[in-house]
Structures are given as C-alpha cells and as structure tokens.
C-alpha positions in Angstrom: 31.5 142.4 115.6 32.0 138.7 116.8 33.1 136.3 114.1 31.6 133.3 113.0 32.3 129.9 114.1 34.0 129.1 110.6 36.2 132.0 111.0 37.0 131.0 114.4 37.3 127.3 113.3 40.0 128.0 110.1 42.6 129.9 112.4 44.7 126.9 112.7 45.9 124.5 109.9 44.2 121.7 111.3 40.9 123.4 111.1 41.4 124.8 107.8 42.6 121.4 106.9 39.0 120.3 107.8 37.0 122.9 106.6 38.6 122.8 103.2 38.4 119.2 103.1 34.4 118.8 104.2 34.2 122.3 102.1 35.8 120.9 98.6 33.8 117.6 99.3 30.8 119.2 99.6 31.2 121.3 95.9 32.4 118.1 94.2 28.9 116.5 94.9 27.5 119.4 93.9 29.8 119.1 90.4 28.8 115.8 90.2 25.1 116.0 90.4 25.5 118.1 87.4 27.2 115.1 85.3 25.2 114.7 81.6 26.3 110.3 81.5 25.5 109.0 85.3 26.7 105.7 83.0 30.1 106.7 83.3 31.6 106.1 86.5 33.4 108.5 88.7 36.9 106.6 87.7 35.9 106.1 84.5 35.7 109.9 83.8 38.4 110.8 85.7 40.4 109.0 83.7 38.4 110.3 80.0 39.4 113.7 81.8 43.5 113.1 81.9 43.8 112.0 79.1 41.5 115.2 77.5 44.2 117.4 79.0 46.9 115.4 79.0 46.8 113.5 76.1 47.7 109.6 75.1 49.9 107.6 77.7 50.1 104.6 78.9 47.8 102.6 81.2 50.3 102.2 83.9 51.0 106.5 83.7 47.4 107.1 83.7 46.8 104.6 86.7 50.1 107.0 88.5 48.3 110.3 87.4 44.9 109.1 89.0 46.1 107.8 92.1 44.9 104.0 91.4 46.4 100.8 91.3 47.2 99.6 87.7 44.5 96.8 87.9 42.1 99.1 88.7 43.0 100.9 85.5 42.8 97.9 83.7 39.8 98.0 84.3 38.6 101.3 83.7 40.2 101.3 80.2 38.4 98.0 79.3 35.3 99.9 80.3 36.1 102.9 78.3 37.2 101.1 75.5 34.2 98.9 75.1 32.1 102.1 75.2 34.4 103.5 72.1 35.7 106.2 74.6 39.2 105.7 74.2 41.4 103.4 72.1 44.4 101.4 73.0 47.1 101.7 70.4 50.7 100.4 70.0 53.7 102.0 71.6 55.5 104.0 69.0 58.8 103.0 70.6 58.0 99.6 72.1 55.9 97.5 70.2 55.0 95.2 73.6 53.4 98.4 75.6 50.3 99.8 74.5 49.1 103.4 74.6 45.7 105.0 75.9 44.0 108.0 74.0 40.7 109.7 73.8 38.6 109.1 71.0 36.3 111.9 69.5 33.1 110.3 71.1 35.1 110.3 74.2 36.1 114.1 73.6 32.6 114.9 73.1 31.5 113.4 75.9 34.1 115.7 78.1 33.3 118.6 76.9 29.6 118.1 77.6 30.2 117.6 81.0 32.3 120.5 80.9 30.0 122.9 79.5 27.3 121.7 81.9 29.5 121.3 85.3 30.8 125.6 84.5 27.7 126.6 83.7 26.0 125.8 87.0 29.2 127.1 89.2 29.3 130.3 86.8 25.5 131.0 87.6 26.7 130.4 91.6 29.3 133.0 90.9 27.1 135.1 89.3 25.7 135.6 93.2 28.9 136.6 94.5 30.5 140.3 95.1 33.1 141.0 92.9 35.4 141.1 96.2 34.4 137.5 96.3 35.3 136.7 93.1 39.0 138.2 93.3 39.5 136.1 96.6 38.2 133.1 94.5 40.7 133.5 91.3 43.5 133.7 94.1 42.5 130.5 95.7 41.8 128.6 92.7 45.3 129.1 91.9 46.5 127.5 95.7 43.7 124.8 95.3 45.6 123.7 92.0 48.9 123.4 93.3 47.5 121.4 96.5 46.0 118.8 94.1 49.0 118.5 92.1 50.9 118.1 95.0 
C-alpha cells in the first residue's frame, strides 16, 4: 500500500512542523467562523478568554500571557471595558496598579462562544472512528503543552 503524500510529507520535523502549522491554521478559521459576536475582535476575545480561565490580573500580565505588547493591551481592555466586558479595579496591594477581570456580561459572552465553537467540532468528531478519537485525546494533550510552551 503506498502512503499518502502527507504521510510522506510529516516524516521529518520540518514537515510536521508545516503540516501542523497550515493544519492548526486551517481548524482555527474553521473555530472562528463559528464565533456568536463577529463585534468582538480576535484580541479582544482572546483576552475575555484568559482572563475566563485565568482569572483577574493585571493589564501588563494579560498583555505577557497573550503575547502582545502592553499598548496593544491598552487597548484591548479600553475596548472591553467600554463594552461592560471586563472591569478595571484597584490593586489590592498597590493602590497605583490596576487590575483586569471579567464581568458577568463578559462571562456570558465566553461561554456562548464556547458552547457554539464544541458543538460544531463535537458534530466533526462525531464522523471519526473511535481509533481516531483515542489518537486525538493523545494529541490534544501535546498540542497543549506546545502552546504553553
């Protein structure tokens, strides 16, 4: 049986390197046609996202955690904050630095494009063999430690 020319292609870890990267690319556009607010920005709910799981921090840990520049966060929690999606409050321990955190409407908002994000991808797994599946939980696992890397 001769193998395909992605099998041939992800021998090395240059081409898995690219096949993962067009691969991942290509199911993030897929996840993000499925967004419920298009008004939100792709920054903007990144950001709504961290601080969902991650709870309040500053602007300056959030811009770290995102991979932006702390202007650019600036700006995104203006923009959030006008929209009632998160609130800025006063450092516990430092009255001068501020802290970020989700506010309900914000929350809700989340979850809704949660709910609506795993419940396309769960009808596409729904297609696949369970074999699939088990080689999918594994590389879930990978695929989190590479973005947290």
């Amino acid at each position: 049986m001769e193998k395909s020319p992605l099998s041939r292609q992800i021998r090395t870890d240059t081409g898995l390197a690219s096949v993962l990267r067009v691969t991942v690319g290509r199911l993030a556009r897929r996840l993000r046609a499925q967004r419920p607010d298009a008004s939100v920005s792709l920054g903007q709910g990144a950001a709504l996202f961290t601080l969902a799981r991650h709870g309040e921090m500053t602007p300056g840990e959030l811009a770290e955690r995102e991979k932006v520049q702390p202007p650019s966060m600036t700006r995104i929690v203006a923009a959030l904050v006008e929209r009632g999606l998160v609130r800025r409050i006063k450092h516990p321990e430092d009255q001068r630095r501020q802290l970020v955190s989700i506010t309900e409407e914000g929350l809700e908002l989340v979850r809704a494009d949660q709910r609506r994000r795993e419940a396309w991808l769960a009808q596409r797994l729904k297609e696949l063999t369970p074999e699939e599946k088990d080689t999918l939980r594994r590389a879930a696992e990978i695929l989190d430690r590479l973005a947290e890397s």
